[in-house]
C-alpha positions as a printed Julia matrix, in Angstrom:
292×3 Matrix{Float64}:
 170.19  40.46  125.36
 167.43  42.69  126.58
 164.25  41.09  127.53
 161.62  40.06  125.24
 158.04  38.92  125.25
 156.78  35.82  124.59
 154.47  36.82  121.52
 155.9   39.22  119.24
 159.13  40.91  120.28
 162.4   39.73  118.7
 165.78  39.28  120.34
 169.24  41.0   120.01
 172.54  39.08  120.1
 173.45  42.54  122.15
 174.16  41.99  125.4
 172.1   45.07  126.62
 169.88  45.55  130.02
 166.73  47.57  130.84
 167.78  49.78  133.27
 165.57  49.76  136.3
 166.02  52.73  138.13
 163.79  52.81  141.49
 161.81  56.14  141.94
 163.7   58.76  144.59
 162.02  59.28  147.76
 161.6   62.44  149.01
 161.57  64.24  152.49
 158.64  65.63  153.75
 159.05  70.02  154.11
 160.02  70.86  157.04
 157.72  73.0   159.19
 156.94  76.82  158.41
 158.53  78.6   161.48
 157.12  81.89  162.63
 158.95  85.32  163.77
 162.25  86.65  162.54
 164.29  83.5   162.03
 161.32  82.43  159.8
 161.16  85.21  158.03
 165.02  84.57  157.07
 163.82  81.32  156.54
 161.2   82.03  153.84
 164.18  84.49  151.91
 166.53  81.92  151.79
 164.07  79.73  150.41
 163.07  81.72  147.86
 166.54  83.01  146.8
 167.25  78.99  146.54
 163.93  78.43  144.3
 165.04  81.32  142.46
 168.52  79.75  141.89
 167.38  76.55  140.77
 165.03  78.6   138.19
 168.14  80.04  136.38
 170.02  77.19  136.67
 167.11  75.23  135.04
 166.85  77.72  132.54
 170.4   77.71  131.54
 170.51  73.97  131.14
 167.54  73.95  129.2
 168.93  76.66  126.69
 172.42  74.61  126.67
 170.33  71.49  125.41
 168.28  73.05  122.87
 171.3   74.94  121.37
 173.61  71.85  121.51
 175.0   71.13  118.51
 173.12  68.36  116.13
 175.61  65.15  116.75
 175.06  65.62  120.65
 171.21  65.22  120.26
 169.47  61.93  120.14
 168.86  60.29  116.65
 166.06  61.38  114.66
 163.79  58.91  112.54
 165.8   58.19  109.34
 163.92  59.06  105.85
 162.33  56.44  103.81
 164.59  55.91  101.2
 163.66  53.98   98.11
 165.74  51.76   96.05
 165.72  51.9    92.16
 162.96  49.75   90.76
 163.11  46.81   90.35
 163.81  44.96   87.06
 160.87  43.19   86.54
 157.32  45.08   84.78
 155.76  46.75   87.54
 152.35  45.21   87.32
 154.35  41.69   87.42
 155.74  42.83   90.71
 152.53  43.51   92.35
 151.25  39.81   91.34
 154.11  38.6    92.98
 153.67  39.98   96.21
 150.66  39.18   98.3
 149.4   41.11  101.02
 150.25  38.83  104.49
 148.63  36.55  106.75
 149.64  34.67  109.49
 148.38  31.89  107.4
 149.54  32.98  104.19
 153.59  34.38  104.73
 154.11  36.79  102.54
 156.32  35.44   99.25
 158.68  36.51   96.41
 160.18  39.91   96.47
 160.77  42.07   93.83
 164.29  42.08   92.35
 166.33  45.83   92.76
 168.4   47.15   89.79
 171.4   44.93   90.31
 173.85  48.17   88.98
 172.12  49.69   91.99
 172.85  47.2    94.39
 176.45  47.28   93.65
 176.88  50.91   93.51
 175.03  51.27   96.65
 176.7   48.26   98.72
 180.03  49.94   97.78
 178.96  53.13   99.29
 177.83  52.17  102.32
 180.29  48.84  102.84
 176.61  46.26  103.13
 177.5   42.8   101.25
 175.94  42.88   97.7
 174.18  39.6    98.82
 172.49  41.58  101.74
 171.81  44.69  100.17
 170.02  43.06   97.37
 167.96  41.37  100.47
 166.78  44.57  102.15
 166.34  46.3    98.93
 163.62  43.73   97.77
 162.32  43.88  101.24
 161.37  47.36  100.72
 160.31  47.18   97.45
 157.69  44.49   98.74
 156.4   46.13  101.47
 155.82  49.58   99.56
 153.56  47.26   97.4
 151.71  45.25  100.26
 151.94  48.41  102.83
 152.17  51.79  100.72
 151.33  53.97  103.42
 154.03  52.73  106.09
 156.92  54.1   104.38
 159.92  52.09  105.54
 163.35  53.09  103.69
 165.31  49.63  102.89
 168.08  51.61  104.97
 166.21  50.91  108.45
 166.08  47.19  107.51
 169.65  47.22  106.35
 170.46  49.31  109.75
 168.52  46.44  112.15
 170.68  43.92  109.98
 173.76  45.66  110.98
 173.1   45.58  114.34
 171.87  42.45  114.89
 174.31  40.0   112.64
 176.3   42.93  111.19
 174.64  41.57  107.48
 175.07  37.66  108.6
 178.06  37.96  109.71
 178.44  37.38  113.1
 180.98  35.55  114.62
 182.66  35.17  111.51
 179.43  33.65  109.98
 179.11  33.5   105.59
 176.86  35.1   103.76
 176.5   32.54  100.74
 174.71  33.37   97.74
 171.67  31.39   98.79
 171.29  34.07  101.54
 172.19  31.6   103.93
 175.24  32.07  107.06
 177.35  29.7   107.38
 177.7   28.79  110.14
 174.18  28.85  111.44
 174.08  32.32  113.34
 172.0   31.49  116.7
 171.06  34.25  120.03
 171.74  32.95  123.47
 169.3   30.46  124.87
 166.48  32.16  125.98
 166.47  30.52  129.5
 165.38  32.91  132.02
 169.02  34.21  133.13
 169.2   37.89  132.55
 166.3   37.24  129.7
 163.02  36.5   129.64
 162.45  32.53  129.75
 160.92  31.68  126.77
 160.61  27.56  126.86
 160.63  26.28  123.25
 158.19  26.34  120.78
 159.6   25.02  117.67
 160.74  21.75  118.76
 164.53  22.93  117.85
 163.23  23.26  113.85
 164.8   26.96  113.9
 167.45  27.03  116.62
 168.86  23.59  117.43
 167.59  24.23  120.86
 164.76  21.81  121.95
 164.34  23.25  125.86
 164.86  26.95  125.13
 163.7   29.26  122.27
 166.61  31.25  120.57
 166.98  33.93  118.06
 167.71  32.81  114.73
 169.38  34.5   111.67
 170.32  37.71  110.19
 167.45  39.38  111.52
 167.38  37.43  114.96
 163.8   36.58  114.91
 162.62  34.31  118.06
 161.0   31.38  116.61
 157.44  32.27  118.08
 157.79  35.56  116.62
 158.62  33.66  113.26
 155.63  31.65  113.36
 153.23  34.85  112.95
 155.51  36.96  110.77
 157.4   34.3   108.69
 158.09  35.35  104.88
 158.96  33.77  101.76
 161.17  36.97  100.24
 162.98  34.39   97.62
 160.23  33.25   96.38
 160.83  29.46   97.09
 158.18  27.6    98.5
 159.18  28.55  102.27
 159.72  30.71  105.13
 163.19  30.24  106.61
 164.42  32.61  109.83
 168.03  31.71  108.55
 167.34  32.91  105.37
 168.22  36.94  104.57
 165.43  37.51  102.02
 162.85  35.74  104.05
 164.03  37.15  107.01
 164.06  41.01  105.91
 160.77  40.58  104.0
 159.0   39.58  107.92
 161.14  42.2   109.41
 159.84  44.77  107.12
 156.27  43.45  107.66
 156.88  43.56  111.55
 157.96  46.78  111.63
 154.89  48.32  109.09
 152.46  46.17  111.74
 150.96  49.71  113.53
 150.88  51.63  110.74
 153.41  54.64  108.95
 156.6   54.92  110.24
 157.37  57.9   108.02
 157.46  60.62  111.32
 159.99  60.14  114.12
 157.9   59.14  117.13
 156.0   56.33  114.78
 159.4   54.87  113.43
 160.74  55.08  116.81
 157.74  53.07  118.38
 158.24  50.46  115.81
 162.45  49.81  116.09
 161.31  50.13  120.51
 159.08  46.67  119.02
 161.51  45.36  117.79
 164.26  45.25  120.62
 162.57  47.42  123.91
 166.14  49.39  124.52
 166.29  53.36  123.37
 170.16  52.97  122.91
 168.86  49.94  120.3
 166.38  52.59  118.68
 169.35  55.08  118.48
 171.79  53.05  116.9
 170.09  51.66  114.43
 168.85  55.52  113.3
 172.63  55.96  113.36
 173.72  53.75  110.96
 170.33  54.26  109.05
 170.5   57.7   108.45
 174.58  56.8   107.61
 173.55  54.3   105.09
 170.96  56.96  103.58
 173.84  59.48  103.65
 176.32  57.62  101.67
 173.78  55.86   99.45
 173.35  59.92   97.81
């Protein structure tokens, strides 16, 4: 699990490190010497610099030309789902721009055909896909300009509870895993410590804070970015609307995500790992692929 803050990052059930790579030290250049045998110095020096020139160049021109599956993941598009059933103007009503003392609440509902034909496209559980979907649709209502694609939340769901599945967890129809899915206590060994902060309400855990639920919020995180998606009365981590409704609003927190570097920064907020950031544009810009 890579290390989190305190405030507002969220957790992986990865297992991943931040690599900490200490700075190289170099040795100081040796003295200029004078007469011949400098002079034979300063050539060889400069036949070496020149060396290292063309072999920079060449390795620069092999990584620009590679081919596009060796380079890192670009930024996924936005893509939209179908609208949703209800009038549009209903929609709007339902969805209330977000405070931390006001969660966010009831989702528009996607074209069911369009759920199904798009969950058997890209293999995402109906009951999920309908989850991220709605997601979407709400935030392009609360946060028009950000321009998150429901296939980045569906990608983050992948990768953190493979669509509330982990460990052999349910999805039920109430959007609920069964069993409870639950990130390693958060106890200071190889993660940050995080002591708890829910009193075990979220993750069973009354010393430690854990992540919690399809989208592996930490509880503390919860508490600012908590979301009713379904509409019922609360704001439930374990819960897949509620949980990719606050994961869409965490991600649209600094602003549009529609370029590469600015929906890069925002997955890095979410779990502070590149190879994180890179996977999920993987299996986003897959999901965007086979969704046509």
């Amino acid at each position: 699990m890579p290390m989190v803050s305190a405030s507002v990052r969220l957790a992986s059930l990865s297992s991943g490190r931040l690599d900490m790579t200490e700075p190289m030290n170099h040795s100081p250049d040796p003295p200029v010497r004078s007469g011949i045998g400098g002079t034979l110095g300063l050539l060889a020096a400069i036949l070496v610099i020149a060396g290292t020139l063309v072999w920079v160049l060449l390795n620069v021109s092999a990584v620009v030309s590679a081919p596009a599956g060796e380079r890192a993941p670009e930024a996924p598009p936005a893509v939209a789902p179908e609208p949703p059933i209800a009038d549009a103007d209903a929609a709007e009503e339902a969805v209330h721009d977000a405070t931390t003392s006001s969660p966010a609440s009831s989702s528009p509902v996607p074209d069911p055909a369009w759920v199904a034909r798009v969950a058997a496209a890209t293999g995402i559980p109906e009951r999920a896909m309908t989850a991220y979907a709605s997601a979407a649709l709400a935030i392009s209502t609360m946060q028009p300009g950000c321009g998150l694609g429901w296939n980045t939340i569906a990608a983050i769901g992948s990768v953190e509870s493979d669509h509330g599945r982990h460990g052999g967890a349910v999805l039920g129809t109430d959007g609920f895993p069964e069993p409870a899915i639950r990130g390693a206590a958060l106890d200071g060994n190889g993660v940050q410590a995080i002591p708890d902060t829910d009193g075990g309400r979220w993750d069973a855990d009354t010393v430690w804070d854990r992540a919690v639920g399809p989208m592996q919020f930490i509880p503390s995180t919860w508490l600012r970015w908590g979301s009713d998606g379904n509409g019922d009365g609360d704001s439930n981590p374990n819960q897949i609307d509620d949980a990719a409704l606050a994961a869409g609003r965490y991600l649209c927190a600094s602003g549009a995500v529609a370029v590469a570097e600015a929906w890069r920064a925002a997955v890095f907020s979410y779990n502070n790992l590149d190879s994180y950031v890179d996977d999920v544009a993987r299996r986003a810009n897959d999901y965007a692929t086979r969704a046509g």
